[in-house]
MIMILUM-981983 format. One line per 8 residues: their letters; for each residue x, y, z of C-alpha. Coordinates in nm, 4 decimals, always signed. Example, Ala and Ser with C-alpha at 12.3 -4.5 7.8 and 13.67 -1.06 7.14 Angstrom:
AS) +1.2300 -0.4500 +0.7800; +1.3670 -0.1060 +0.7140;
***
This chain:
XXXXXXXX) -10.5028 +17.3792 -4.1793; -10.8663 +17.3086 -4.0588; -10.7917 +16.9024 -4.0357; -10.4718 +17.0174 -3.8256; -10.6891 +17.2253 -3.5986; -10.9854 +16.9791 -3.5884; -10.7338 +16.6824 -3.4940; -10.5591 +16.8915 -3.2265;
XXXXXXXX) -10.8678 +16.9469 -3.0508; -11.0032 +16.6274 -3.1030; -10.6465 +16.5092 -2.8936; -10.7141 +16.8079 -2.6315; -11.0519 +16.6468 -2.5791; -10.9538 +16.2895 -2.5195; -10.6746 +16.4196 -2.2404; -10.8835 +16.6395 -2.0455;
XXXXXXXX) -11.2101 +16.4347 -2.0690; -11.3600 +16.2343 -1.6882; -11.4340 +15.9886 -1.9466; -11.1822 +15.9372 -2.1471; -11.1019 +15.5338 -2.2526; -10.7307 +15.5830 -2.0675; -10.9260 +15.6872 -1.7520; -11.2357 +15.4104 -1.7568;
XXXXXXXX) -10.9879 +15.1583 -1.8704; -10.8241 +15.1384 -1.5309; -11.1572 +15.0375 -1.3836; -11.3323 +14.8076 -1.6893; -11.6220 +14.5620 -1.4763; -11.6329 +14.2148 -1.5911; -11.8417 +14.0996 -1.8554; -11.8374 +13.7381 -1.7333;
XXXXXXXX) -11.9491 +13.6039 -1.4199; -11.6952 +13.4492 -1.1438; -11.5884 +13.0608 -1.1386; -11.8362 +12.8501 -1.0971; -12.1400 +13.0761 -1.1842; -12.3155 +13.0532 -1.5281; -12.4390 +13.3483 -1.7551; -12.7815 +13.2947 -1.8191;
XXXXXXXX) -13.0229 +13.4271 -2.1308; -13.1041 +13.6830 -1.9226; -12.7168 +13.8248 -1.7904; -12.7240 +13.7092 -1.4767; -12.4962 +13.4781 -1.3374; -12.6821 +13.1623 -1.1840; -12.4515 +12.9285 -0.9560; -12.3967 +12.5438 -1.0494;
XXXXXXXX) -12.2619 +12.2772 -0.7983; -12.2738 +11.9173 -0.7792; -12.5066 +11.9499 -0.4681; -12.7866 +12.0349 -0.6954; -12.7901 +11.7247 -0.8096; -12.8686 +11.5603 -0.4656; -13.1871 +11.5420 -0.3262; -13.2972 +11.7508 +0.0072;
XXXXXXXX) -13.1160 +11.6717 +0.3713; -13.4738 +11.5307 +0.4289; -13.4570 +11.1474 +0.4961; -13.1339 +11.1106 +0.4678; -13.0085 +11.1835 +0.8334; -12.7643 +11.4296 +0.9984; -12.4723 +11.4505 +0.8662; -12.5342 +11.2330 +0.5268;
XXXXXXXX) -12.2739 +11.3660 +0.2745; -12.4597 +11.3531 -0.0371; -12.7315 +11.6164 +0.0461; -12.8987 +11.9227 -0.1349; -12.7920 +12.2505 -0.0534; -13.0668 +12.5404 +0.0805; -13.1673 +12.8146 -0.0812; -12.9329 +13.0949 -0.1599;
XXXXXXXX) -12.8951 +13.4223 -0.3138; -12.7647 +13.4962 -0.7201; -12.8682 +13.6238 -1.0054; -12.6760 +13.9630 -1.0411; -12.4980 +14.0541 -1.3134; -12.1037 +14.0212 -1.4149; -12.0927 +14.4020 -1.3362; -12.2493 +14.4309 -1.0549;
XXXXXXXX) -12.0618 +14.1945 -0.8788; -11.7492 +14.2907 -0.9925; -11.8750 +14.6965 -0.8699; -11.9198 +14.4898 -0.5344; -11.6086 +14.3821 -0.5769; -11.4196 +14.7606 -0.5972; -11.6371 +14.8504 -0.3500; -11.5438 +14.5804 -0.0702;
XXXXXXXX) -11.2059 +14.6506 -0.1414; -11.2178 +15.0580 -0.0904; -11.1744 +15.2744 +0.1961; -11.3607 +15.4997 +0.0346; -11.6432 +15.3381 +0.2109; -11.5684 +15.4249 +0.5605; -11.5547 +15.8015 +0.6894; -11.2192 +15.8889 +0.6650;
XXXXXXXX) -11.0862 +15.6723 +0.4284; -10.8719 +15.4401 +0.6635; -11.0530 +15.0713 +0.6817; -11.2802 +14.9446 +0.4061; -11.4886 +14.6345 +0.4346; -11.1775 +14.4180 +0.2963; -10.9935 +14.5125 +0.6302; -11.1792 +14.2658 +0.8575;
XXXXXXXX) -11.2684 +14.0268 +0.5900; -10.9697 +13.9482 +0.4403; -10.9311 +13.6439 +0.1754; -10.6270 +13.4751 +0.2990; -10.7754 +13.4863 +0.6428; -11.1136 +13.3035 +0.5980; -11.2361 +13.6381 +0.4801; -11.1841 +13.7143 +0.8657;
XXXXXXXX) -10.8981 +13.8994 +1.0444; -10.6729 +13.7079 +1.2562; -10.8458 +13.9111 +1.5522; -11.0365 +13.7994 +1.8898; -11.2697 +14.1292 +1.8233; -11.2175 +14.3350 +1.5328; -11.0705 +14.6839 +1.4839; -11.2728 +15.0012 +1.3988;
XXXXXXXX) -11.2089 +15.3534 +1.2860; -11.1615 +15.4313 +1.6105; -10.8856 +15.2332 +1.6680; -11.0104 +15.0159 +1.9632; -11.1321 +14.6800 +1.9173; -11.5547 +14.6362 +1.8896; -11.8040 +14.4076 +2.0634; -11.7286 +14.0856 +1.8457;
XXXXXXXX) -11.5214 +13.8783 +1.6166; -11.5463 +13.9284 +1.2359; -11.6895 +13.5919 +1.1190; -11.5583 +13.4341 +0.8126; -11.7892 +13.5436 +0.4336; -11.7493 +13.2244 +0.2543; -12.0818 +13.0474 +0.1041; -12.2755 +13.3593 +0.2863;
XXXXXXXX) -12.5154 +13.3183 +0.0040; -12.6885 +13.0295 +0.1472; -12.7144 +13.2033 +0.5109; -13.0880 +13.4024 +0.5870; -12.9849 +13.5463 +0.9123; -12.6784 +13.7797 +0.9316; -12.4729 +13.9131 +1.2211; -12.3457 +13.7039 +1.5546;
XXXXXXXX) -12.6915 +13.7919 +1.7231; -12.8640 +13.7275 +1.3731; -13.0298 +14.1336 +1.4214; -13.0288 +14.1357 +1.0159; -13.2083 +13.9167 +0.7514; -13.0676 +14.0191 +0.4429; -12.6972 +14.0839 +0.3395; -12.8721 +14.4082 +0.1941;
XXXXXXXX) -12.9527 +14.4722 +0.5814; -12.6599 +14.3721 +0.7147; -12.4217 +14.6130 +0.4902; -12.5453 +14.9194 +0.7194; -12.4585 +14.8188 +0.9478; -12.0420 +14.8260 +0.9358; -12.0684 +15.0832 +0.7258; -12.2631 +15.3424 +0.9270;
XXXXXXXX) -12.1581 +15.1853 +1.2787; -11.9744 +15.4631 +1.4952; -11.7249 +15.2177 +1.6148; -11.6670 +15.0164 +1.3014; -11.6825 +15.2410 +0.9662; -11.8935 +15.5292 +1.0626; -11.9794 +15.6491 +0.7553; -12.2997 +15.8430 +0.7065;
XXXXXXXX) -12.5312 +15.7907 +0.4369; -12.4970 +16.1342 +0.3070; -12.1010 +16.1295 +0.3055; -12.0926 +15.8061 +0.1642; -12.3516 +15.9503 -0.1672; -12.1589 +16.2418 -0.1955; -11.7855 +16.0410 -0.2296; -11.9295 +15.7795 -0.4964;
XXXXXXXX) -12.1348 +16.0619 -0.7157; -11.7936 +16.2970 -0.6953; -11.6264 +15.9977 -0.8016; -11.5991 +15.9908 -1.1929; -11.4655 +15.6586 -1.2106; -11.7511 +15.5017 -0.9641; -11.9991 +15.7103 -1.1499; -11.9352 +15.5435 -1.4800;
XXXXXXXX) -11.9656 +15.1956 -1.3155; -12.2435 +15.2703 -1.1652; -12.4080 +15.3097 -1.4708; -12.2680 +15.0417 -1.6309; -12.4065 +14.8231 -1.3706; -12.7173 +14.9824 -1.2799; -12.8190 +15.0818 -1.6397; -13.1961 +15.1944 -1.5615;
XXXXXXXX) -13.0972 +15.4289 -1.2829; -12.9447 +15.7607 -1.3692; -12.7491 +15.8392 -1.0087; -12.5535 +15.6317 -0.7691; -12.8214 +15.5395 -0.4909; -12.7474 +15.3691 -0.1385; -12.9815 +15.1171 -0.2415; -12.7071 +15.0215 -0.5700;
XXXXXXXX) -12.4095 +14.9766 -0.2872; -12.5755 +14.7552 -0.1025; -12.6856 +14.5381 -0.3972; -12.3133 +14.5318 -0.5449; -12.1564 +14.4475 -0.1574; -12.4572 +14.1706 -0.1875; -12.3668 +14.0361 -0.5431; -12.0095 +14.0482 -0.4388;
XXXXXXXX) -12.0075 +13.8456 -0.1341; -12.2700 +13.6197 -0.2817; -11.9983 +13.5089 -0.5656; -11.7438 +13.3578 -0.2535; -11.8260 +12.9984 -0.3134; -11.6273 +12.7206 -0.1316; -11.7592 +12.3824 -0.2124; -11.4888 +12.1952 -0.3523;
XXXXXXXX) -11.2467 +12.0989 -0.0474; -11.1116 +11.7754 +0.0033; -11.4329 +11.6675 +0.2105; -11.6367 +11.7315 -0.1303; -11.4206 +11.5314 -0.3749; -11.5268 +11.2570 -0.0543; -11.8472 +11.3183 -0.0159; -11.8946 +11.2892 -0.4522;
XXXXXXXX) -11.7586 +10.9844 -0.4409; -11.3628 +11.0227 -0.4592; -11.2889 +10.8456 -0.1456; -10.9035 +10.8813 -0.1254; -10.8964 +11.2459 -0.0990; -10.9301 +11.1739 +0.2781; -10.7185 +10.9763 +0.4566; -10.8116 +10.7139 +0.7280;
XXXXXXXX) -10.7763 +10.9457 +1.0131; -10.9915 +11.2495 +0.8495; -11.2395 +10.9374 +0.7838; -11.2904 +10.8603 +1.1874; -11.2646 +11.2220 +1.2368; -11.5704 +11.2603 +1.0439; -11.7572 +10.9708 +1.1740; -11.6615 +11.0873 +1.5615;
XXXXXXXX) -11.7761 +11.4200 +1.3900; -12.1534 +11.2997 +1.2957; -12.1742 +11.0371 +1.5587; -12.4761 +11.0803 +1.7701; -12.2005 +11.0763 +2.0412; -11.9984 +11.4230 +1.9350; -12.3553 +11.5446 +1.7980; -12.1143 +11.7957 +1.6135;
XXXXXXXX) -12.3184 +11.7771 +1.2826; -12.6493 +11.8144 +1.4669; -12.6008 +12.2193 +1.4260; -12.2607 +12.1771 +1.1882; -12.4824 +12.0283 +0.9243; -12.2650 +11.9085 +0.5878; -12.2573 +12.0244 +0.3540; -12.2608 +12.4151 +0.4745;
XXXXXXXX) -12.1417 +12.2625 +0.7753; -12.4172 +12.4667 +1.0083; -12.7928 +12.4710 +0.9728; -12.8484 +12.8567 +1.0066; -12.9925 +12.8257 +1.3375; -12.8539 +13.0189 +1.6708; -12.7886 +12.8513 +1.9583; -12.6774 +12.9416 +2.3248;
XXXXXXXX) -12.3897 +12.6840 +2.4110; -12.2258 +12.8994 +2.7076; -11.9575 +13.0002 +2.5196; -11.7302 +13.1855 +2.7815; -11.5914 +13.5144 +2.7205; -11.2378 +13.6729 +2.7506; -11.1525 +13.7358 +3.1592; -11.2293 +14.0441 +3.2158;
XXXXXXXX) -11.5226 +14.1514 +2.9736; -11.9064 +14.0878 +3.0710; -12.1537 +13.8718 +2.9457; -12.2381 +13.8853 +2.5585; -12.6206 +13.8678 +2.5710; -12.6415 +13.7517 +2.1924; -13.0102 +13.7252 +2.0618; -13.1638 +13.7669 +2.3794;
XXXXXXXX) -13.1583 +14.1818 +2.2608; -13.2435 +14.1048 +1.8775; -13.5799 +13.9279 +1.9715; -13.6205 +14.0521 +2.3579; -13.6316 +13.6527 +2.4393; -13.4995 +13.5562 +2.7571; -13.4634 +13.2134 +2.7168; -13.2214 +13.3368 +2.4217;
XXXXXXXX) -12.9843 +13.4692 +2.6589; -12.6097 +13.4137 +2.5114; -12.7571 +13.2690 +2.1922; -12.5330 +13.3368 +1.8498; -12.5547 +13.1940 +1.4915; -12.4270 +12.8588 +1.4549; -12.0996 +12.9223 +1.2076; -11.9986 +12.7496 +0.9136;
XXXXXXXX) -11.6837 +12.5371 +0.9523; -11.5612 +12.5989 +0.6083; -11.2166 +12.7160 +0.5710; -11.2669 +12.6694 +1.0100; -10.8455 +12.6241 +1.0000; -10.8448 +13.0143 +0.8465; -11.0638 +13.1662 +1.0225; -10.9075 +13.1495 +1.4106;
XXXXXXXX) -10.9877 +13.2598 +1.6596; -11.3018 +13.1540 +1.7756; -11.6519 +13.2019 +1.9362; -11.7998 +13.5408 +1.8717; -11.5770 +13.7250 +2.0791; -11.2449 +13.4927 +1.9689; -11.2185 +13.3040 +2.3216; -11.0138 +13.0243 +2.1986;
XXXXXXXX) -10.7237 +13.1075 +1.9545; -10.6637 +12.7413 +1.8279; -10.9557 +12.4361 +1.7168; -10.8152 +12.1731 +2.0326; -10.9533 +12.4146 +2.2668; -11.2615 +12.5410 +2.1149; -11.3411 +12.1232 +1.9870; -11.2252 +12.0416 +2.4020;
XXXXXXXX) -11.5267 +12.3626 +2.5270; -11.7999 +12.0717 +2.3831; -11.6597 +11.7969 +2.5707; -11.6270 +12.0025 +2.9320; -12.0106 +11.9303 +2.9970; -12.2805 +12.1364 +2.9311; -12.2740 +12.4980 +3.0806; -11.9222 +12.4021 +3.1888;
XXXXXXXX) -11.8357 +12.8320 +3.1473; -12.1326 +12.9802 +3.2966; -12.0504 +13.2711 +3.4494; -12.1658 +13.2386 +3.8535; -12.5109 +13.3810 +3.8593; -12.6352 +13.3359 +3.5045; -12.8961 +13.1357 +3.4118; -12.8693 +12.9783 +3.0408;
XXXXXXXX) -13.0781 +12.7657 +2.8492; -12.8481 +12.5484 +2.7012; -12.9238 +12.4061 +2.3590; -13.0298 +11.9971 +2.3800; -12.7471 +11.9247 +2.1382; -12.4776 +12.0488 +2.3707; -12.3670 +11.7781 +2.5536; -12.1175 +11.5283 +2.7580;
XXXXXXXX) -11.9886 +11.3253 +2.4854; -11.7084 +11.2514 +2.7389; -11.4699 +11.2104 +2.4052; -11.1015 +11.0893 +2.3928; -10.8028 +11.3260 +2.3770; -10.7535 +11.0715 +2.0659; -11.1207 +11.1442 +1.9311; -11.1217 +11.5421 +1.9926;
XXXXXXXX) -10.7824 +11.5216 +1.7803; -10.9701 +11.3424 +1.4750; -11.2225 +11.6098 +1.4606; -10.9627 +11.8822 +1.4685; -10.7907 +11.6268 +1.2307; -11.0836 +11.6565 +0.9957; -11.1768 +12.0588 +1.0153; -10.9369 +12.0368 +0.7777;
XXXXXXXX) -11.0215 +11.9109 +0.4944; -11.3261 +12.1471 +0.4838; -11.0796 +12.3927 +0.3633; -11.1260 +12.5400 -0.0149; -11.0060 +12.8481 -0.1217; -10.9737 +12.7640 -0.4775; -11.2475 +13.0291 -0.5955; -11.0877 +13.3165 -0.3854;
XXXXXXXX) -11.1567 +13.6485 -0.6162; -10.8710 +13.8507 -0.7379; -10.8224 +14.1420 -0.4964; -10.8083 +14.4660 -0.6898; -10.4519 +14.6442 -0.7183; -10.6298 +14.9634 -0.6939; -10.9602 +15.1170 -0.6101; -11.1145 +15.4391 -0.7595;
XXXXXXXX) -11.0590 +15.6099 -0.4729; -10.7107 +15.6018 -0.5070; -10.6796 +15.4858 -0.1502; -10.4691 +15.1361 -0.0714; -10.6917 +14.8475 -0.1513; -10.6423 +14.7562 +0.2276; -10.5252 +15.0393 +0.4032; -10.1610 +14.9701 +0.5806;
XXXXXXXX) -10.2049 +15.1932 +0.8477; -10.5044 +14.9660 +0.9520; -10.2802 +14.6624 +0.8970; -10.0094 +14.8465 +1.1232; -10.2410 +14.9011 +1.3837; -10.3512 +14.4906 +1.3608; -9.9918 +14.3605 +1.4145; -9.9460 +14.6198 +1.7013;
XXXXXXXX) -10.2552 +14.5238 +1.8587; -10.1763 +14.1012 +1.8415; -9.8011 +14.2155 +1.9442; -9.9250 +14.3656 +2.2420; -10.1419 +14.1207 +2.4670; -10.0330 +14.2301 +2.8099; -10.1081 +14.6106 +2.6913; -10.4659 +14.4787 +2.5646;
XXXXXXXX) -10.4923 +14.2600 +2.9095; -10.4220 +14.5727 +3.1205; -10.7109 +14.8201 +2.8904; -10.9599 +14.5250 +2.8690; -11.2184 +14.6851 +3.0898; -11.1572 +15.0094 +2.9303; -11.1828 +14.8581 +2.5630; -11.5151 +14.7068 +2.7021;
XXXXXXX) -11.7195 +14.9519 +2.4553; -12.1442 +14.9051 +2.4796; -12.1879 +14.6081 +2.2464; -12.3056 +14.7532 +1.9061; -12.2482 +14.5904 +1.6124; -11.8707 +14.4487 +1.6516; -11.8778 +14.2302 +1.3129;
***
């Protein structure tokens, strides 16, 4: 009689217990790290490549395909990426639940959106275009107008933007430590702290995105050596591409394809809206006026459209903006320091349709991580009301067109 009782309770335990294994099983972090990273002595995951087996870009000129990579960011643990993981995926993270980071990073759209600016919790679109996450562990300067150094420093700001997440710190403590499943992961991947701290999110979001590798397109298997995986017109596109005539690899250095830098090109905004100041703000420089990062071109063909406020909606025309002639879309009355690099090339319609030609083969998507089919929140892993709300918007252009001025919000964060 007392084994019966003991054993009943012993079942009444394991059904009404946060922690019980049927509960934490749903939400198990990895014990291994992602494709192409290596577990170390030390359980961290450290990132191999072939380019580490080059020597620097020093000496060897622009463009040269068998070049070191830069510095970059790894080193977190199996669990703490895959916490970063749950947590890009969860709508949790935004105030009321409706758009999580996933939403304007999305992996089968260059970790973009499809979008010329994207949409926040508000429902109208924000200052810029959501620019693509792939190989973001090699890039030290975050954010169109490069305002953040870190991708620790850059998480805050989505997330506590009014026109993009707007989340508050508090609210966004209070939902993971009233979570019991993110309250167990959190300790499983942050085994020295006892509570779920801001700092924790922002290292997970970092150790996530730092894991989205793509370094194995059909320009790499070239560029190692295996010389048919491009085929004689992605060849000339590439040479028209580094030529000191295009200049294209002058700031679109291989292999990241972009050399971290910002520039200001002129890039010409959508009719209607007013002039995108860029860095000029972030370092109060006025010779910085309509300066932006320099992109990567990897995955380039997923990632449309594109400038930082999604001007040109196909590659032609944003390849053709180069060859127009240098400031060819200043608006009348600006003055712009155009970058040195930017300039007539006077190119072919033949030679502007190699380089689109050979954008892409810079396209690799082979180490895209598993999305999550559900989030401990219990929200949609990417909320379909927000996906609604994308279709109607790129259904709608004349609608858009005729609200421009009034969607014309003071340029926060918009990425």
């Amino acid at each position: 009689m007392n084994k019966l009782f003991i054993y009943l309770l012993i079942i009444f335990c394991f059904i009404i217990s946060p922690y019980s294994s049927a509960q934490q099983g749903d939400f198990v972090l990895a014990e291994n790290c992602p494709p192409s990273f290596e577990l170390t002595e030390q359980g961290v995951c450290r990132l191999l490549t072939r380019y580490q087996f080059y020597s620097s870009v020093q000496n060897k000129g622009l463009g040269g395909t068998r070049t070191n990579l830069p510095a970059h960011r790894d080193g977190f643990t199996p669990a703490q990426i895959d916490l970063g993981r749950y947590l890009f995926f969860d709508p949790a993270l935004s105030k009321d639940g409706s758009i999580s980071c996933a939403s304007c990073h999305q992996p089968d759209k260059g970790f973009s959106d499809d979008l010329d600016r994207s949409i926040g919790i508000t429902g109208k679109k924000v200052a810029r275009s959501a620019p693509t996450l792939w190989n973001v562990a090699f890039v030290d300067k975050f954010f169109w107008d490069v305002r953040a150094n870190s991708l620790e420093e850059q998480a805050m700001g989505p997330l506590f933007d009014p026109l993009e997440m707007a989340n508050t710190p508090e609210q966004l403590l209070s939902t993971l430590r009233n979570n019991q499943d993110y309250q167990a992961m959190f300790a499983q991947a942050f085994p020295q702290q006892p509570t779920v701290e801001l700092a924790q999110v922002y290292t997970a979001l970092t150790a996530f995105q730092t894991s989205l590798i793509s370094l194995n397109s059909r320009y790499d298997q070239y560029a190692h050596g295996y010389h048919q995986a491009l085929t004689k017109n992605e060849i000339a596109g590439l040479n028209v591409f580094r030529s000191f005539v295009a200049r294209c690899a002058e700031c679109h250095q291989p292999p990241l394809f972009t050399n971290n830098e910002i520039a200001v090109i002129g890039a010409p905004e959508p009719a209607g809206r007013e002039l995108d100041i860029g860095a000029e703000k972030t370092y109060n420089a006025p010779k910085l006026r309509g300066a932006f990062k320099v992109p990567t071109l990897r995955n380039i063909t997923k990632s449309a459209p594109y400038m930082h406020s999604g001007r040109y909606d196909n590659l032609r025309d944003a390849v053709k903006f180069y060859n127009d002639g240098r400031g060819n879309s200043i608006p009348e009355g600006e003055e712009m320091l155009i970058h040195w690099h930017i300039s007539e090339p006077n190119l072919t319609d033949d030679e502007l349709d190699l380089i689109v030609e050979f954008l892409g083969t810079l396209t690799d998507e082979s180490l895209t991580p598993q999305m999550p089919t559900k989030v401990p929140s219990g929200l949609p892993v990417i909320d379909e009301k927000f996906q609604l709300q994308q279709n109607q918007s790129l259904s709608s252009n004349q609608q858009v067109q005729m609200n421009q001025k009034k969607n014309n919000t003071a340029m926060q964060s918009g990425e």
